[in-house]
TORFI-894379 format. One record per residue (C-alpha): residue in one letter; x negated, y, z. Coordinates in steps of 0.05 Angstrom, whole numbers. Layout:
<zabas>
{zaba 'a',{X,Y,Z}},
...
</zabas>
This chain:
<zabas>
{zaba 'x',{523,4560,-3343}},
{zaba 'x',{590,4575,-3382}},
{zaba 'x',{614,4610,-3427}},
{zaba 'x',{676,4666,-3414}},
{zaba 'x',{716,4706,-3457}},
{zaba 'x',{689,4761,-3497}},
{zaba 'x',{672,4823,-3451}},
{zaba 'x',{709,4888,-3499}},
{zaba 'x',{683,4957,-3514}},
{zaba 'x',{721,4986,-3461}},
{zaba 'x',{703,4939,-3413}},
{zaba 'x',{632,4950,-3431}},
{zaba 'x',{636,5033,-3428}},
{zaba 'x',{649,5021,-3347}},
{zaba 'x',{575,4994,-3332}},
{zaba 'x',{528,5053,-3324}},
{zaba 'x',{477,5024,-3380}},
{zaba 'x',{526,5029,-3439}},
{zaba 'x',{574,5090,-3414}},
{zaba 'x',{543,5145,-3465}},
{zaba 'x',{550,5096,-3528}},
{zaba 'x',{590,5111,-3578}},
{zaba 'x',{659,5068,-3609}},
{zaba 'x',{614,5038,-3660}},
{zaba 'x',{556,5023,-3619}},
{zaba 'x',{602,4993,-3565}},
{zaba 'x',{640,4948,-3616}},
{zaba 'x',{573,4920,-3642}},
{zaba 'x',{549,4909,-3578}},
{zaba 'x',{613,4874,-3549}},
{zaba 'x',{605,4828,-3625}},
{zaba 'x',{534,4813,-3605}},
{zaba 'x',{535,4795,-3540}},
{zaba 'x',{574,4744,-3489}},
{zaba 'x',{596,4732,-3418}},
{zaba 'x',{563,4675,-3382}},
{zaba 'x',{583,4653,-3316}},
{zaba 'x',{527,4627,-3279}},
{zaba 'x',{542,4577,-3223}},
{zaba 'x',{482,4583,-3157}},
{zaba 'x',{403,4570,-3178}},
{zaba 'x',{349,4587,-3232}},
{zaba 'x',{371,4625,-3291}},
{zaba 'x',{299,4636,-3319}},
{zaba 'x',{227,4629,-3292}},
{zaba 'x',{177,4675,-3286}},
{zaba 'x',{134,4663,-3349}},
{zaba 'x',{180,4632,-3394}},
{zaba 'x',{192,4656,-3472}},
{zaba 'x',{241,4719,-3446}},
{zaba 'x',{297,4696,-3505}},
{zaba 'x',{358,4734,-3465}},
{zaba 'x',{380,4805,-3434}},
{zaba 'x',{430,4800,-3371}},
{zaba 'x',{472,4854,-3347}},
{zaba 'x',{504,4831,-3278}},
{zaba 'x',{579,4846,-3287}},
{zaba 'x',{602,4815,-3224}},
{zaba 'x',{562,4772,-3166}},
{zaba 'x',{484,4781,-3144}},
{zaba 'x',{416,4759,-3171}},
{zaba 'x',{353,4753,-3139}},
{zaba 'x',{289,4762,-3179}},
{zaba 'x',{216,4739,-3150}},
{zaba 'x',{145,4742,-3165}},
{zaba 'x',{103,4681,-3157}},
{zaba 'x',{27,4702,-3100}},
{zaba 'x',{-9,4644,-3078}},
{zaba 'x',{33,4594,-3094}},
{zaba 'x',{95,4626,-3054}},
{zaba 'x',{149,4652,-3082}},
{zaba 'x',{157,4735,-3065}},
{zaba 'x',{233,4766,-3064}},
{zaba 'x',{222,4834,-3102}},
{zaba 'x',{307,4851,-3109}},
{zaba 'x',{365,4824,-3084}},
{zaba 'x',{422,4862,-3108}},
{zaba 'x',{492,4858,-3121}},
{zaba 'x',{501,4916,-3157}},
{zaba 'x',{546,4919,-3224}},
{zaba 'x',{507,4937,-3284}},
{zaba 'x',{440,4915,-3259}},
{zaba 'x',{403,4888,-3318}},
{zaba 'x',{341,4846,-3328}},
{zaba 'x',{304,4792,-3370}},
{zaba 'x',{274,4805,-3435}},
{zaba 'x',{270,4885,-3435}},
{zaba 'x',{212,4895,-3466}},
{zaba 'x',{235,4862,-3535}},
{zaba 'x',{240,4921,-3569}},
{zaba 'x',{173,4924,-3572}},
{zaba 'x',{160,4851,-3607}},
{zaba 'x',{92,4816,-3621}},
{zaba 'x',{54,4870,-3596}},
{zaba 'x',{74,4840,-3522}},
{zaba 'x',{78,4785,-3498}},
{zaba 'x',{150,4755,-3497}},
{zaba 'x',{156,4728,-3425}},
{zaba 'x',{199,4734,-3366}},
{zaba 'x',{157,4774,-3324}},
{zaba 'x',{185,4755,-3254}},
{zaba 'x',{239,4690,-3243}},
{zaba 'x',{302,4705,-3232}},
{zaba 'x',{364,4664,-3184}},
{zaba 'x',{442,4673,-3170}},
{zaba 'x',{454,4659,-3097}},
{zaba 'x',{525,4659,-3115}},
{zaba 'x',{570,4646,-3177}},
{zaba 'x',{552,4696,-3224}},
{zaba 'x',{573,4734,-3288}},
{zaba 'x',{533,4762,-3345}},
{zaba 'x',{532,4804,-3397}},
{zaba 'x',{485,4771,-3443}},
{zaba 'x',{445,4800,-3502}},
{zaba 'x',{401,4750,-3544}},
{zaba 'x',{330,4784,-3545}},
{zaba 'x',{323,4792,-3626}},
{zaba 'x',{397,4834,-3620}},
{zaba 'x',{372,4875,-3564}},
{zaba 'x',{310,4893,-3597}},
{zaba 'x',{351,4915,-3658}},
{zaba 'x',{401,4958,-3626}},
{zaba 'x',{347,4999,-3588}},
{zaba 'x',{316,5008,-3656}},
{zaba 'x',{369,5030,-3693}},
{zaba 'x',{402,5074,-3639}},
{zaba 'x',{344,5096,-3598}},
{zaba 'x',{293,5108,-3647}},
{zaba 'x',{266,5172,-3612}},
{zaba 'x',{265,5137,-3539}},
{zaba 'x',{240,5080,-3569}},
{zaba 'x',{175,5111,-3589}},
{zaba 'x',{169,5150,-3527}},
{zaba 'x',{178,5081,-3489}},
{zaba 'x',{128,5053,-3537}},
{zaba 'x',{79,5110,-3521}},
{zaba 'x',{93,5107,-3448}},
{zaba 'x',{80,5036,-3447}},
{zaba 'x',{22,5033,-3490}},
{zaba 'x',{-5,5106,-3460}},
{zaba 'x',{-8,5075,-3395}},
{zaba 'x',{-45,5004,-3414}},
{zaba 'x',{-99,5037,-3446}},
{zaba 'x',{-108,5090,-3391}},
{zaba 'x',{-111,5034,-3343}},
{zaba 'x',{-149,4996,-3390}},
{zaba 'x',{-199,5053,-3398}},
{zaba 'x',{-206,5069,-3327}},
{zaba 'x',{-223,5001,-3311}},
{zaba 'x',{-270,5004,-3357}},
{zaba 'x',{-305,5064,-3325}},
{zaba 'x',{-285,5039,-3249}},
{zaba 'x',{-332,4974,-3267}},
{zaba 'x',{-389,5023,-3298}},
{zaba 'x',{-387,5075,-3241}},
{zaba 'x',{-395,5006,-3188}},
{zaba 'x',{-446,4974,-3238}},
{zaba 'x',{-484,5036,-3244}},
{zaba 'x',{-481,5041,-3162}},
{zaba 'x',{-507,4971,-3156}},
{zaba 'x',{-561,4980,-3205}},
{zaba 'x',{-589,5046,-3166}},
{zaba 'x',{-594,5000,-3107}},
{zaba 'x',{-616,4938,-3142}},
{zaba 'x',{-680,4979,-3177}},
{zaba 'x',{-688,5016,-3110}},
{zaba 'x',{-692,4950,-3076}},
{zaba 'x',{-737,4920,-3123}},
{zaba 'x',{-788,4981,-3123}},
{zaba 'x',{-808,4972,-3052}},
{zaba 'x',{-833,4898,-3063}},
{zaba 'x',{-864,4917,-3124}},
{zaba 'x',{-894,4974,-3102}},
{zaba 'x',{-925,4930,-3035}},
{zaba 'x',{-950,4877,-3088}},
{zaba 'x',{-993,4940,-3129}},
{zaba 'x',{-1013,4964,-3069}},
{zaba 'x',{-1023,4899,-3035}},
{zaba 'x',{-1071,4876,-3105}},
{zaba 'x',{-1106,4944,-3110}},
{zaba 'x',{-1132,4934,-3034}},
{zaba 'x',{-1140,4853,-3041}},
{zaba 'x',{-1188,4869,-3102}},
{zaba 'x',{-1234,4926,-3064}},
{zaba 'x',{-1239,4855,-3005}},
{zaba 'x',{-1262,4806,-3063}},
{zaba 'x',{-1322,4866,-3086}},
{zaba 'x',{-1341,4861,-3013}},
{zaba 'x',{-1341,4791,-3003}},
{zaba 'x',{-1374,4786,-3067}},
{zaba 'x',{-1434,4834,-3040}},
{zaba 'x',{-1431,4793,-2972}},
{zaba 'x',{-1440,4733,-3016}},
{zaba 'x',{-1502,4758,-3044}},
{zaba 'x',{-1536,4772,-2972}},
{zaba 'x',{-1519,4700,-2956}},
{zaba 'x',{-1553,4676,-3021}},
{zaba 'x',{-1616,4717,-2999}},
{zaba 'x',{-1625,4676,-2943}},
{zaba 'x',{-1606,4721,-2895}},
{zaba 'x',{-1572,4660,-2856}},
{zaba 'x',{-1598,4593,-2818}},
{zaba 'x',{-1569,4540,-2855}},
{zaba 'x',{-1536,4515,-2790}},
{zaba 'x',{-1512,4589,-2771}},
{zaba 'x',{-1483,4586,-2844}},
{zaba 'x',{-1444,4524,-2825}},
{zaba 'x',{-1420,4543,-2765}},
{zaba 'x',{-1393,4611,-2798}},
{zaba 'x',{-1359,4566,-2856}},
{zaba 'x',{-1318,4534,-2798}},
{zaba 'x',{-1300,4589,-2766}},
{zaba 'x',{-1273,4617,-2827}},
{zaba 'x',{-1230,4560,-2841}},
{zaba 'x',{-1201,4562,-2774}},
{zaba 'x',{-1188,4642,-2792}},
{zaba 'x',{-1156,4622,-2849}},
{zaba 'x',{-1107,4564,-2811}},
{zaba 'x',{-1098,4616,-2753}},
{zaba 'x',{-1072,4672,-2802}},
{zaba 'x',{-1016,4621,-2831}},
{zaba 'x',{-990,4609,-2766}},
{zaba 'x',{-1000,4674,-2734}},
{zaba 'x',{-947,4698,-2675}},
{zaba 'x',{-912,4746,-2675}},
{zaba 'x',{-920,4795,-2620}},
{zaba 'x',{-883,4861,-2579}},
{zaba 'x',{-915,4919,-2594}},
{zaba 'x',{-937,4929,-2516}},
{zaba 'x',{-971,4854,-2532}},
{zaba 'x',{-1003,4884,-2601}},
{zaba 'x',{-1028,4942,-2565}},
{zaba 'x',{-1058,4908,-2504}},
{zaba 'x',{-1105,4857,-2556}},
{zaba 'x',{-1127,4916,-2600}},
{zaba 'x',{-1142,4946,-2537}},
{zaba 'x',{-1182,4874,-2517}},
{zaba 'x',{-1213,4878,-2587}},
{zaba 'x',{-1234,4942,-2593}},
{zaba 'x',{-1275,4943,-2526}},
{zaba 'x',{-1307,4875,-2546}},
{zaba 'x',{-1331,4896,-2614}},
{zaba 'x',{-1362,4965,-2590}},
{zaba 'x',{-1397,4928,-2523}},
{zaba 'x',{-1429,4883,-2580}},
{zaba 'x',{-1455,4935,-2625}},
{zaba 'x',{-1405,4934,-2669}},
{zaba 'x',{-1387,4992,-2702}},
{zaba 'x',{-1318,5007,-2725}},
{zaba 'x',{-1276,4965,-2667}},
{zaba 'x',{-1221,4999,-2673}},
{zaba 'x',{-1206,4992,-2742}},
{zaba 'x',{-1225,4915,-2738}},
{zaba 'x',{-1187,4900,-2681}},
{zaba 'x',{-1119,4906,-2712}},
{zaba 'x',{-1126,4860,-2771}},
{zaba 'x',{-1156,4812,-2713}},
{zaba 'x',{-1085,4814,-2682}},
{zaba 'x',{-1045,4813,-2735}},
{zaba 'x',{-1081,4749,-2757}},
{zaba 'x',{-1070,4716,-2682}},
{zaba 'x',{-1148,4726,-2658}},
{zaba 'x',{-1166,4750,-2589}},
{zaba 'x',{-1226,4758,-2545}},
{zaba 'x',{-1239,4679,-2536}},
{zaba 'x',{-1249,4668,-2616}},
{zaba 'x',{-1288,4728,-2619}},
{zaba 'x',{-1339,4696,-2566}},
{zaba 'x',{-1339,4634,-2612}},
{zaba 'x',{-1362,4675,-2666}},
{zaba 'x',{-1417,4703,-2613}},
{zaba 'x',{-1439,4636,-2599}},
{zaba 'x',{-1448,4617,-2668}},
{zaba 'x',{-1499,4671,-2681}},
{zaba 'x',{-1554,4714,-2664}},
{zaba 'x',{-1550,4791,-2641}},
{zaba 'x',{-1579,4804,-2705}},
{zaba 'x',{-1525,4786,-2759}},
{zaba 'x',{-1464,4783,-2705}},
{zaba 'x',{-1439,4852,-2743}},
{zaba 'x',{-1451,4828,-2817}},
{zaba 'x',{-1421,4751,-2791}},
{zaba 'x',{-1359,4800,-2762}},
{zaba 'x',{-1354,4842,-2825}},
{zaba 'x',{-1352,4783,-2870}},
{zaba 'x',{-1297,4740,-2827}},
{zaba 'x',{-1253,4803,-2832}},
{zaba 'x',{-1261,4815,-2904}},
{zaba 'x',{-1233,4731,-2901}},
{zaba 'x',{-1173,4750,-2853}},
{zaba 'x',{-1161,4814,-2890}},
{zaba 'x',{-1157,4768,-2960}},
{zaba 'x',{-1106,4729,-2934}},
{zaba 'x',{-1059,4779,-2910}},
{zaba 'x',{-1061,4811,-2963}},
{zaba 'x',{-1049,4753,-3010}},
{zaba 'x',{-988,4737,-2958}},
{zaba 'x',{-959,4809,-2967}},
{zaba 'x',{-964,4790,-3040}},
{zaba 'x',{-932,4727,-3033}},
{zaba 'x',{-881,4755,-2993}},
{zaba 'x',{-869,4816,-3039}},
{zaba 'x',{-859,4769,-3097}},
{zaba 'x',{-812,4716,-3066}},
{zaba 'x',{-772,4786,-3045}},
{zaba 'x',{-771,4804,-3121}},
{zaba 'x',{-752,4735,-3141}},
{zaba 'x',{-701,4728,-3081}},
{zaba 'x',{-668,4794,-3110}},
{zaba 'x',{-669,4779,-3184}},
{zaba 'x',{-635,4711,-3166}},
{zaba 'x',{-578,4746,-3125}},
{zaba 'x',{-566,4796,-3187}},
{zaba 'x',{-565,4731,-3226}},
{zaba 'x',{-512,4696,-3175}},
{zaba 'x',{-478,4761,-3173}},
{zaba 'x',{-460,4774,-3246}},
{zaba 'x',{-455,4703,-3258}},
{zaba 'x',{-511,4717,-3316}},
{zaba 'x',{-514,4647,-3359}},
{zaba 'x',{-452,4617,-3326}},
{zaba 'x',{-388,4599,-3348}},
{zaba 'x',{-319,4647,-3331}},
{zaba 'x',{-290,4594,-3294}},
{zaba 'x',{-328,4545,-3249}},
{zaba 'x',{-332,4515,-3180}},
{zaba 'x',{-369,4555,-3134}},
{zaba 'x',{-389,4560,-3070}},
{zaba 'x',{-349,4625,-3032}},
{zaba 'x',{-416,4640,-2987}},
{zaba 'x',{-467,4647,-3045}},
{zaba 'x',{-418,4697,-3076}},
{zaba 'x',{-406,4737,-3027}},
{zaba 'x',{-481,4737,-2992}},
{zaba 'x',{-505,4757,-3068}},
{zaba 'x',{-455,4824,-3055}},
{zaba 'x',{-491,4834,-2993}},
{zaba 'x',{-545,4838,-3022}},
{zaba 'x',{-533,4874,-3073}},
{zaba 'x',{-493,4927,-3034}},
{zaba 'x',{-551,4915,-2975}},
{zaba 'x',{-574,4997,-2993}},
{zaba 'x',{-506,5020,-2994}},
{zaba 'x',{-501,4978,-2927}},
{zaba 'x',{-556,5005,-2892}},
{zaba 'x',{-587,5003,-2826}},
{zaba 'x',{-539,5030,-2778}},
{zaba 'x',{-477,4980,-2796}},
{zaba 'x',{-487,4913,-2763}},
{zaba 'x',{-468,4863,-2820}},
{zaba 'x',{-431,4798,-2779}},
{zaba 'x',{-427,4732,-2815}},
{zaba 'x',{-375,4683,-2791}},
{zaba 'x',{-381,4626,-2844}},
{zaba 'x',{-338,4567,-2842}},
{zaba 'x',{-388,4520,-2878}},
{zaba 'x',{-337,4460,-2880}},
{zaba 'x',{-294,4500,-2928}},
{zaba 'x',{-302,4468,-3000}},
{zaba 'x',{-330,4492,-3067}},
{zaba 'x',{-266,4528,-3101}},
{zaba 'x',{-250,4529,-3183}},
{zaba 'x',{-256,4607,-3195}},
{zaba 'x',{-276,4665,-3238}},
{zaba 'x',{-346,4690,-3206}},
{zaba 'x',{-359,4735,-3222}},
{zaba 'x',{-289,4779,-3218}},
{zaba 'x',{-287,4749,-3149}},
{zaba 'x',{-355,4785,-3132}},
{zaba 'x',{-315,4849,-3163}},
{zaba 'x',{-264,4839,-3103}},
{zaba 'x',{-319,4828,-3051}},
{zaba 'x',{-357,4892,-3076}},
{zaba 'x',{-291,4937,-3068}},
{zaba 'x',{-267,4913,-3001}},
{zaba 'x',{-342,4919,-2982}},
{zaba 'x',{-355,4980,-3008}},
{zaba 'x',{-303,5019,-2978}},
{zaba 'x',{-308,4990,-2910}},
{zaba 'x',{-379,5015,-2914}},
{zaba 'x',{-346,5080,-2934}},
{zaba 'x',{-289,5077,-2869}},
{zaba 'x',{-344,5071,-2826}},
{zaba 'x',{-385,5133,-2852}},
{zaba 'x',{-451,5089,-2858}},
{zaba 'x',{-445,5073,-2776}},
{zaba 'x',{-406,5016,-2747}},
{zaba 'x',{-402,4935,-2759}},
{zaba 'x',{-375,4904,-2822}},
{zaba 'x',{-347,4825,-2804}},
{zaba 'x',{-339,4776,-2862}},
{zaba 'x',{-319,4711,-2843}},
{zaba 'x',{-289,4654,-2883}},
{zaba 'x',{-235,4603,-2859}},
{zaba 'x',{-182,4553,-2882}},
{zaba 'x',{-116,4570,-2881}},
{zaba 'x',{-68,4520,-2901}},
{zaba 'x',{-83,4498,-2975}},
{zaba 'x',{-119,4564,-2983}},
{zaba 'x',{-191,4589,-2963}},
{zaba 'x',{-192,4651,-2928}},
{zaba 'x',{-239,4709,-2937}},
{zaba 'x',{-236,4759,-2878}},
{zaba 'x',{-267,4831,-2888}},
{zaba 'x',{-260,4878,-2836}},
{zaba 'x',{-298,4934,-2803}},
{zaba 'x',{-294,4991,-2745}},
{zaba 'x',{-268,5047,-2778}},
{zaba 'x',{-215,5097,-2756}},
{zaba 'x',{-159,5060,-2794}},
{zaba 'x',{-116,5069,-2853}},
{zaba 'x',{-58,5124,-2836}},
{zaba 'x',{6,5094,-2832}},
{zaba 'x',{32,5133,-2892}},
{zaba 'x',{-18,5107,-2935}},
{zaba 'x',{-17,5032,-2923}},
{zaba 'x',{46,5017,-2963}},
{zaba 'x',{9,5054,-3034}},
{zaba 'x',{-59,5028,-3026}},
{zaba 'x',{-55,4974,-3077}},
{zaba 'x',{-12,5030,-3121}},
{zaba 'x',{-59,5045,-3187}},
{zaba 'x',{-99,5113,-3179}},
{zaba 'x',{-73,5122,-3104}},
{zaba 'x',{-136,5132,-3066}},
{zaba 'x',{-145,5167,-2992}},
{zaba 'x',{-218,5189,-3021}},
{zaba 'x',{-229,5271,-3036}},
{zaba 'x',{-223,5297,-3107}},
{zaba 'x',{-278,5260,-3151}},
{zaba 'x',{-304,5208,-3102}},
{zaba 'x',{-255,5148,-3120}},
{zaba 'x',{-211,5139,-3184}},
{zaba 'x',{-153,5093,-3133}},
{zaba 'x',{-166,5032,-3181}},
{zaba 'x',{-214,4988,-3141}},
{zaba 'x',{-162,4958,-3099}},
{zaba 'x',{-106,4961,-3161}},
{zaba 'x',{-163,4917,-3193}},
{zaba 'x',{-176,4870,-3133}},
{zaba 'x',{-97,4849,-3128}},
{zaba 'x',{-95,4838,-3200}},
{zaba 'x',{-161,4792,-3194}},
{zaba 'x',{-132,4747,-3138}},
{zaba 'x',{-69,4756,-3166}},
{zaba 'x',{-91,4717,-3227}},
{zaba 'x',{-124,4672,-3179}},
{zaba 'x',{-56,4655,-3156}},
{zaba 'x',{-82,4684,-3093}},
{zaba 'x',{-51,4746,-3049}},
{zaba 'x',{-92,4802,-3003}},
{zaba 'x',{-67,4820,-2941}},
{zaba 'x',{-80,4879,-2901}},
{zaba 'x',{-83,4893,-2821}},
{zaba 'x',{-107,4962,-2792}},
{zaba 'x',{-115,5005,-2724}},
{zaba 'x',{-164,5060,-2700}},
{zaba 'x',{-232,5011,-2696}},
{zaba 'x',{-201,4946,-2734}},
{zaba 'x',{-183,4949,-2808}},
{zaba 'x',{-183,4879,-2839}},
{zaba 'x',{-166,4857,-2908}},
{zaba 'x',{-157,4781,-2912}},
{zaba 'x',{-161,4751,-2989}},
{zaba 'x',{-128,4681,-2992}},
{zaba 'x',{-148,4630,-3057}},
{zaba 'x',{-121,4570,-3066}},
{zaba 'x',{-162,4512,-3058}},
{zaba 'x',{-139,4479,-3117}},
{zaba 'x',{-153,4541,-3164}},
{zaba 'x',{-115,4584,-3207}},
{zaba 'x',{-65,4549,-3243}},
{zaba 'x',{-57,4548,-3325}},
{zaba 'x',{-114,4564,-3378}},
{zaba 'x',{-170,4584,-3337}},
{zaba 'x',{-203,4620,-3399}},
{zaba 'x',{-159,4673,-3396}},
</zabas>
C-alpha cells in the first residue's frame, strides 16, 4: 500500500460522489484525505474495526461476504467513484464500527481515502438534514425489523402452543375418563369381593379362579394386536359362547375378552374350573380384572403421552439449557415434529431419513428449532395439508446437512430470487409477515452456515448446511 500525491479539488469534483460540493467543501476534503495505491490482495476483512473510507479512482475491487466458511463474491466492479468501507461512521457508537463485508484489489489499485473520524465529520457538518434522515432510515428500519421479529416469534409461539395444549388435552382427557371408569371396576370388584367372603365359593374353585386371573392379568400385558376382520371374527366366537352358557350380556363381554388376547379355549378353562352355578358371577368378576388393567394401561399410556409431550416442549425451547451447547440435530428437529405434529396432520406422510453417524454439533437450540419450525411450517403450507414432507440429515463435507423438502407445486420462478428478502412473502394479505425465512438465513448465517434452495412442480427442497465445528467467535452472542 503506498502513498501518491495529493488528489485536488478539481480532480475530486469529476467522481459522481463529490460533484455537487462546493469550493470549500472540496478543498477540505482534498486536505483531509489521500491517494493510496493498493498493489493485488486484502485491503480490509470483513469484521475488522472499519477505520477508513475508499473511493476507487482508478482499477477494480472485489468485496465478499463470509457463509459457511466460504467466501461469497457480492461486487466486482471497476467502476470510478465506487466507494466503500466504513460508511456508516457518521453514525458513531451507536453502531458497531466494523467492515461489514471484506474487501480485495485483483489488480493495482488507487484510492481515494477518508480516515473514518473525518468522514463522520464532514457528513455532519454538511449534511446535517440527510444525516438525520439516514439516521432515521437506519434506525426506522432496525426497530421495525426488530419489532416484527418480535411478533413473527409470538404469532409461531402462539401457533405451537394451540397445538401443544390441543395435544395435551386428548391424553388428559383419556386419563379422566380412563380413572372415572377404572374407579366404577374397583366398586364392583369390591362388591364381588364381598360374595366371595360369604362363602359363596369352594375353596379349591376359589383357587383355581385366583390362577386364572393371574394368567388374565399376564395375557392382557402381552396382548396381540389384531385386523379388525380378526377382532370381529373372536367377538363373534365370544359372544355365541357366553349366551350358549347362560351368560347374559355376551356381546358386551366379548370385546374386552379380545382386546385382552382371550378366546374360546380360555373361556372353556374358566368352564372347567367351575360349576354351572357361579360360571356367570366367576365371568363377571374375571372381566371386571381384565377391564382394570386396560384401563390402568390406557392410563399409563395417556400419562407417558403427557410426559413424552412436555419433554419435547422442553427439548424444543431448550427450557433450563444453555444458548450454546452440543446437541444432537435429530432430537431437535423430532421435538419440531412434534410440536408442529397438529399443524402436520394426518394426510402428509412425514419421511425420516436420519443419518445417525452424523455427530453432536456446538449450536444455538433453540434458534435452530426456529429454522426447523419455518421451513416446516410452510412446506406443510405448499402442500395444502396433503402430500409427504422428507427430512433427512447427511454430511456434506465439513458440514452436516439438513434436507427439508416436500410435494408441493413449487416456488414460481419469479419469486425464488426474493424469498430470503425481509417482508417478501408469496402468502395472501395477513397470512405471513415474509420474515420467517429473513429470520432463518440470519440464524444459520450466524451459525456460519448457508441455506440453499431447489424447487419444481412436486419437489421443493431447502437444504441448511452447519458446520461441524460450530459457529465461530463468542458463542454468547
Amino acid at each position: 500500500m503506498n502513498a501518491g500525491p495529493a488528489f485536488t479539488a478539481e480532480e475530486l469534483r469529476t467522481l459522481f460522489l463529490f460533484e455537487k460540493l462546493d469550493d470549500e467543501q472540496l478543498g477540505q476534503l482534498s486536505r483531509a484525505g489521500r491517494l493510496e495505491v493498493i498493489e493485488p490482495g486484502p485491503v480490509y476483512r470483513e469484521g475488522d474495526p472499519a477505520t477508513c473510507f475508499y473511493v476507487l479512482i482508478e482499477g477494480a475491487v472485489v468485496l465478499t461476504k463470509l457463509s459457511g466458511g466460504h467466501e461469497i463474491e457480492m461486487v466486482r466492479t471497476s467502476h470510478r467513484g465506487s466507494y466503500s468501507g466504513a460508511w456508516t461512521a457518521y453514525m458513531g457508537d451507536r453502531v458497531p464500527q466494523l467492515y461489514s463485508a471484506s474487501m480485495t484489489v485483483p489488480e493495482r489499485s488507487t484510492f481515494f481515502v477518508l480516515d473514518a473520524g473525518d468522514f463522520a465529520r464532514f457528513m455532519e457538518e454538511w449534511f446535517p438534514m440527510a444525516l438525520h434522515l439516514l439516521e432515521g432510515l437506519f434506525f426506522g428500519n432496525q426497530n421495525s425489523r426488530e419489532i416484527l421479529d418480535q411478533r413473527e416469534r409470538l404469532l409461531a409461539l402462539g401457533s405451537l402452543s394451540a397445538g401443544l395444549t390441543h395435544e395435551l388435552n386428548n391424553p388428559a382427557a383419556a386419563a379422566v375418563r380412563a380413572t372415572d371408569s377404572l374407579r366404577d371396576r374397583v366398586a364392583g370388584m369390591r362388591h364381588k369381593l364381598g360374595m366371595i367372603a360369604s362363602g359363596a365359593y369352594e375353596p379349591a374353585t376359589l383357587q383355581a379362579l385366583i390362577e386364572i386371573q393371574e394368567e388374565a392379568v399376564r395375557l392382557v400385558a402381552k396382548a396381540p394386536t389384531l385386523s379388525p376382520l380378526e377382532e370381529s371374527d373372536r367377538e363373534e366366537a365370544l359372544s355365541e359362547w357366553l349366551d350358549d352358557h347362560g351368560i347374559a350380556g355376551g356381546w358386551n363381554l366379548a370385546p374386552n375378552f379380545v382386546q385382552a388376547g382371550l378366546d374360546v379355549a380360555w373361556l372353556e378353562r374358566v368352564a372347567a374350573s367351575t360349576t354351572p352355578s357361579i360360571l356367570g358371577g366367576a365371568v363377571a368378576w374375571l372381566n371386571y380384572t381384565i377391564e382394570t388393567e386396560l384401563l390402568m394401561n390406557e392410563i399409563s399410556d395417556s400419562t407417558n403421552r403427557i410426559s413424552s409431550l412436555v419433554g419435547a416442549a422442553k427439548q424444543y425451547s431448550q427450557m433450563d439449557r444453555a444458548p450454546f451447547q452440543v446437541s444432537d440435530v435429530h432430537e431437535l428437529l423430532d421435538s419440531t415434529l412434534v410440536m408442529l405434529s397438529r399443524k402436520i396432520g394426518h394426510d402428509i406422510d412425514v419421511v425420516k431419513d436420519y443419518d445417525r453417524a452424523l455427530p453432536r454439533v456446538p449450536v444455538h437450540a433453540a434458534e435452530l428449532n426456529q429454522v426447523w419450525t419455518n421451513l416446516i411450517d410452510n412446506a406443510v403450507d405448499a402442500m395444502d395439508g396433503r402430500g409427504t414432507l422428507t427430512i433427512r440429515t447427511h454430511r456434506d463435507g465439513d458440514c452436516l446437512a439438513v434436507a427439508i423438502s416436500d410435494t408441493g407445486p413449487g416456488i414460481p420462478d419469479e419469486a425464488r430470487d426474493r424469498i430470503f428478502e425481509p417482508f417478501f412473502t408469496t402468502k395472501p394479505v395477513g397470512e405471513g409477515t415474509g420474515l420467517g425465512l429473513d429470520i432463518s438465513w440470519r440464524i444459520v448465517n450466524k451459525h456460519r452456515g448457508d441455506i440453499r434452495v431447489e424447487s419444481r412442480p412436486g419437489h421443493t427442497e431447502f437444504v441448511v448446511r452447519i458446520p461441524l465445528a460450530g459457529p465461530e467467535g463468542d458463542h454468547d452472542d
